[in-house]
Steps between C-alpha positions, in 0.01 A plus 500: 500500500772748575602482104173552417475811718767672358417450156152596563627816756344426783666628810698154723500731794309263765398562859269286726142583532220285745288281225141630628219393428550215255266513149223300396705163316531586111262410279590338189397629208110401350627414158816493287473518171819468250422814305624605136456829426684775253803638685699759328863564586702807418858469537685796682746701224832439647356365787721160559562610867174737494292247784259679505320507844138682499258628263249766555220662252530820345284787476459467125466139391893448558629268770821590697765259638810524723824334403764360767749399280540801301412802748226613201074532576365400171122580314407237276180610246192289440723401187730387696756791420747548767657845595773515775579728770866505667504609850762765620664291772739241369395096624150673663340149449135664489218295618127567604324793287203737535311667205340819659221637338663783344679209263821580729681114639652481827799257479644333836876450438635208691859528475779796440784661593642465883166704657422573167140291469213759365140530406416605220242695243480506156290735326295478237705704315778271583699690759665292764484665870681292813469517903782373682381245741816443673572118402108431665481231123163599379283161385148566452304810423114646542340819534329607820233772616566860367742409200758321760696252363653188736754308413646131705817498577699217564776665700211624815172644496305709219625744232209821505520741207253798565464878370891377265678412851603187598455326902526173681241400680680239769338221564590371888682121498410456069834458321416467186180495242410305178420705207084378614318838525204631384200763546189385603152587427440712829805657451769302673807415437561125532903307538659199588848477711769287453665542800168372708283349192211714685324745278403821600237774402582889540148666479454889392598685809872294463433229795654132505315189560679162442305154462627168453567367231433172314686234801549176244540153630504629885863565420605879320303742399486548134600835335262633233661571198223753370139589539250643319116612605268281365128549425343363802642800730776242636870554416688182375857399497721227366671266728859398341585259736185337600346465116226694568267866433323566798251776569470731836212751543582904554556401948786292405272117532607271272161374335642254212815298440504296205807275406587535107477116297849513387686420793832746568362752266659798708193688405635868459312829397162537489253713341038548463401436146234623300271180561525552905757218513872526678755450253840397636842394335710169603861577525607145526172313341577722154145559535257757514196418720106624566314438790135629597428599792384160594779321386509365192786492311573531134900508398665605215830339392737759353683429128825559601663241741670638813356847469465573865184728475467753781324822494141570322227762478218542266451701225252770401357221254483250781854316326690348748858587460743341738930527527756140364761623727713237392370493139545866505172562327210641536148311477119520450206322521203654287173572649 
């Protein structure tokens, strides 16, 4: 696991944390059905080393992705044309994005310089603003109430841009997060931490609740890779080590846990689609999975062998596009 995690960029900071509560026991899933369906794949231009790590929608049809490899964010068209951004820091390794709704994307850059890690913003005009976050290795990225942006950091606490200044919001005992955050529908912002595989919620006046999280097996707790709000009001997240997506409502209960057919899938980002299904990609199971909310499966092998799909968002079209970030290529499921 500790290879995966560092090709995937999660955080291997660890600290103890009491289990809780245990979990209902996972479900397994309804139905599996072995699924063909048209995938297109778009190969990076240049992009041997691009491994790419997240994709996000644009404001105009485009889809935007971040590339590890090559320190470049990349917008791919609905025709699959590909236009490249290089970041100013050398080796920034950028990882979670943000559109905003201006068409501006946020960009958290993982890696850099000695206390030289940033966030970033590129316009839509294509201008290329940094914050300094002092070597805090920004993961994951969302926006939060009054145009606040929040970033996971892997290196302690939370990255806040607000009003073009950049804080850290310490959380007590946390070493590190994943790149798992997200907005939810009453307004709050939603992550997971590595350092205590809890997840926490920071509501709109800035105050921190932490929940546990998914405790697998009565033996670890189970960092969540991503998460994504789905259409019954509940918030669900992929479990990489335990195989699963499992759902918790908006007071931190887990409500569903559903273990994914193919075993050791390492289930890792996750996204709502247009037909009210979760759509999540399988990092080791070269796969790209659906599950209802009531847990049936449907799973999608990917052409290209080894590909190592990890980030996905939808489209404006309802396309599912998803990141091969060892294929280093970008794909799409039509609607």
């Amino acid at each position: 696991m500790r290879a995966a995690a560092v090709l995937l960029g999660l955080s291997l900071a660890a600290c103890s944390a009491g289990p809780g509560t245990l979990p209902p026991p996972p479900t397994p899933g309804l139905s599996t059905i072995a699924a063909s369906r048209a995938i297109a794949e778009f190969a990076i231009a240049g992009g041997i080393d691009a491994a790419p790590f997240t994709v996000v929608a644009g404001r105009d049809g485009s889809m935007w992705f971040s590339e590890q490899g090559t320190g470049e964010v990349g917008r791919i068209g609905v025709h699959g044309t590909i236009r490249q951004y290089r970041l100013p820091t050398p080796g920034s390794n950028p990882q979670g994005l943000f559109v905003d709704r201006d068409g501006s994307v946020y960009v958290a850059e993982h890696a850099g310089p000695y206390l030289g890690t940033h966030v970033a913003r590129i316009s839509p005009g294509g201008h290329v603003t940094e914050w300094n976050d002092a070597n805090a290795a920004p993961m994951g990225v969302a926006r939060g109430a009054g145009g606040s942006i929040w970033f996971t950091q892997s290196c302690g606490g939370l990255g806040l841009l607000s009003h073009g200044k950049l804080k850290q919001y310490v959380l007590p005992g946390i070493t590190g997060e994943s790149a798992a955050i997200v907005r939810a529908p009453d307004g709050t912002v939603w992550f997971s931490q590595d350092g205590s595989a809890r997840i926490g919620r920071i509501d709109r006046s800035g105050k921190l609740t932490t929940f546990n999280g998914l405790y697998y097996e009565s033996k670890y707790n189970d960092i969540a890779s991503a998460v994504a709000a789905g259409p019954d009001g509940n918030l669900w997240w992929t479990a990489f080590e335990s195989n699963a997506i499992w759902a918790t409502d908006l007071r931190g209960r887990i409500v569903h846990v559903y273990t994914i057919p193919t075993p050791n899938s390492q289930p890792w980002g996750i996204v709502r689609g247009r037909d009210g299904a979760l759509w999540f990609t399988e990092w080791a199971g070269n796969k790209v999975g659906r599950v209802t909310t009531a847990g049936a499966f449907t799973e999608y092998p990917l052409p290209t062998p080894g590909a190592k799909p990890q980030g996905i968002a939808r489209g404006g079209d309802g396309s599912i596009w998803f990141v091969e970030s060892a294929a280093n290529r970008i794909g799409r499921i039509a609607p």
